[in-house]
mmCIF file of the C-alpha atoms, coordinates in Angstrom:
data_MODEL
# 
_entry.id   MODEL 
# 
loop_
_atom_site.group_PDB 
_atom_site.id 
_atom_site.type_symbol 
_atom_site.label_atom_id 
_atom_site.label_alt_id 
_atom_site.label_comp_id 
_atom_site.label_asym_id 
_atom_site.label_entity_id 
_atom_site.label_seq_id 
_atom_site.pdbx_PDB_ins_code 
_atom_site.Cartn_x 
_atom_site.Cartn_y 
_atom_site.Cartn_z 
_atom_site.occupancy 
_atom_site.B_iso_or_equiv 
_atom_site.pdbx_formal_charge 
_atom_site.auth_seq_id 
_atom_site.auth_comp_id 
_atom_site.auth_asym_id 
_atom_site.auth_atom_id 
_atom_site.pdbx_PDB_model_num 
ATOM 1  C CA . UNK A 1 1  ? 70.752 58.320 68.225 1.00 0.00 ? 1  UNK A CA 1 
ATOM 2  C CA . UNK A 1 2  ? 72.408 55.902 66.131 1.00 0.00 ? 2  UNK A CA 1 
ATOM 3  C CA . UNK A 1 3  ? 70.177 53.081 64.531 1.00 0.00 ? 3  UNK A CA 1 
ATOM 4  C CA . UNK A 1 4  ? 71.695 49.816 64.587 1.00 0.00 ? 4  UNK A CA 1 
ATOM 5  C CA . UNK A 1 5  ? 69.083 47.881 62.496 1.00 0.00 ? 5  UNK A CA 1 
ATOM 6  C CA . UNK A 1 6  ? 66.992 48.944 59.704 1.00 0.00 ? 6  UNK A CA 1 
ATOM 7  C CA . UNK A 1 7  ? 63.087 49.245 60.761 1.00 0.00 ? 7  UNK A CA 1 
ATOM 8  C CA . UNK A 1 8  ? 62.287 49.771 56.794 1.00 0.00 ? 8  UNK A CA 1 
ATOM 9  C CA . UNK A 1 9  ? 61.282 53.894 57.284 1.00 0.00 ? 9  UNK A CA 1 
ATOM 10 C CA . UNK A 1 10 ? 63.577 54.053 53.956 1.00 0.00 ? 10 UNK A CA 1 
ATOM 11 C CA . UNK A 1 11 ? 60.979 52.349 51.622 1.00 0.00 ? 11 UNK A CA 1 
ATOM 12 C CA . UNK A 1 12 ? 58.086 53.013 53.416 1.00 0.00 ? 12 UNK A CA 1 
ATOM 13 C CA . UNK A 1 13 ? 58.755 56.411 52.945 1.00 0.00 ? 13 UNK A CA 1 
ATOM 14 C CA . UNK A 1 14 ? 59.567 56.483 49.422 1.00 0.00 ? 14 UNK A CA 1 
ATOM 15 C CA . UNK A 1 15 ? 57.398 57.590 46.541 1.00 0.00 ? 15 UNK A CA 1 
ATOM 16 C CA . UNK A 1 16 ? 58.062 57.695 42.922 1.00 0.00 ? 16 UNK A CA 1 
ATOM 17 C CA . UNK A 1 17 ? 56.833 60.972 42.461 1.00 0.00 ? 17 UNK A CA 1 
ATOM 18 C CA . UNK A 1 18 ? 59.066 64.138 42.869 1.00 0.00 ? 18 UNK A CA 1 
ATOM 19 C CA . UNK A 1 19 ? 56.709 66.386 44.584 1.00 0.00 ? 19 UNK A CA 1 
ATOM 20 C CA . UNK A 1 20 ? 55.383 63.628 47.093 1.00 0.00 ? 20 UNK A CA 1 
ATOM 21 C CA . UNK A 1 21 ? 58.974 62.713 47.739 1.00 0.00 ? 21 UNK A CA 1 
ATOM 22 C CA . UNK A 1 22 ? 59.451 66.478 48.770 1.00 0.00 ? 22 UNK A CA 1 
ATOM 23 C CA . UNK A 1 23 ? 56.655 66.509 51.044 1.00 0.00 ? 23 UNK A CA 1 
ATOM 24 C CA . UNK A 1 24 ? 57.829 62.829 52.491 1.00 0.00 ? 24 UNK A CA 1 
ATOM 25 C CA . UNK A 1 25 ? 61.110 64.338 53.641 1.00 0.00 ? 25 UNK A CA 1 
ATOM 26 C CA . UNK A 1 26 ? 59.133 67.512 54.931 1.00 0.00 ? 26 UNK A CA 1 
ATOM 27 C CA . UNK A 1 27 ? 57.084 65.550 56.836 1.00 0.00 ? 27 UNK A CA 1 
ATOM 28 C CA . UNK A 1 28 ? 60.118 63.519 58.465 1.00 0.00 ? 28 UNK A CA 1 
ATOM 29 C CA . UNK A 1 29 ? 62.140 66.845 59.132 1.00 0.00 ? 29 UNK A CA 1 
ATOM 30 C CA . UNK A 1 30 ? 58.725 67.743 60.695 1.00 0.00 ? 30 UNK A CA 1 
ATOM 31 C CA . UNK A 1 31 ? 58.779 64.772 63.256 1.00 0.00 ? 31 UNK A CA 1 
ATOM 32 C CA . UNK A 1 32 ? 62.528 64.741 64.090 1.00 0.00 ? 32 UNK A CA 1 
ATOM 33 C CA . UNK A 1 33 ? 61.998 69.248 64.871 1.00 0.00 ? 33 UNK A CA 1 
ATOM 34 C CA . UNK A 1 34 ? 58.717 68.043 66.734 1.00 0.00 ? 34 UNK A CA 1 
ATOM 35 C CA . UNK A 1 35 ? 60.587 65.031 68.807 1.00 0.00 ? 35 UNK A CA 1 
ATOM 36 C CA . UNK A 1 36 ? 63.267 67.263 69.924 1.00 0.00 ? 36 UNK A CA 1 
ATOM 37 C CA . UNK A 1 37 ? 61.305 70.163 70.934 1.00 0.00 ? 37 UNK A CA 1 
ATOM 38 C CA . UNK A 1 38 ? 58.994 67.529 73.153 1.00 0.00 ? 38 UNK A CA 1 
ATOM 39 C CA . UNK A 1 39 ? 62.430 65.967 74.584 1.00 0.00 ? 39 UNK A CA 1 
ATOM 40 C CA . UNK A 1 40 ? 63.561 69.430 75.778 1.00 0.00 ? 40 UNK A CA 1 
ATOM 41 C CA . UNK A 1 41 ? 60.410 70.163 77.233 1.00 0.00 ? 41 UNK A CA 1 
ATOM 42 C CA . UNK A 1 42 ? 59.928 67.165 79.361 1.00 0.00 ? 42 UNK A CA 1 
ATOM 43 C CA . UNK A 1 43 ? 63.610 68.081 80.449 1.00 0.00 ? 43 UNK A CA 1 
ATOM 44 C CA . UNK A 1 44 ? 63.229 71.248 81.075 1.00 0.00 ? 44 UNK A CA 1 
ATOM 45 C CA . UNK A 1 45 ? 60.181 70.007 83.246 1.00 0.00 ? 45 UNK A CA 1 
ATOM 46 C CA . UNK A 1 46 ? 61.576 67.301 85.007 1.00 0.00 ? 46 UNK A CA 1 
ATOM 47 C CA . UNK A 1 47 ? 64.559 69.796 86.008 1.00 0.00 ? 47 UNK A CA 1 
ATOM 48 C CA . UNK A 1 48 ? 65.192 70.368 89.768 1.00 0.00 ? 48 UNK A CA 1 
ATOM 49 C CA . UNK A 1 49 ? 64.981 74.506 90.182 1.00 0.00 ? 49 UNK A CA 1 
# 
């Protein structure tokens, strides 16, 4: 997926602090490994056997 406009996640996701900017990007690796493991399951679910 390639964004074409910015939705602001950049800002809204960005914390002076060093340790809460850690955890931000944690959290955001977090959703894209969770996304992509509900993708492949609805795909592997919606497969024809």
């Amino acid at each position: 997926m390639v964004p074409i406009g910015g939705l602001g996640q950049r800002t809204a996701w960005y914390w002076s602090n060093d340790s809460l900017q850690w955890l931000a990007y944690l959290l955001i690796a977090f959703g894209w490994v969770l996304t992509t493991a509900v993708i492949a399951g609805v795909t592997r679910a919606l497969q024809k056997n």
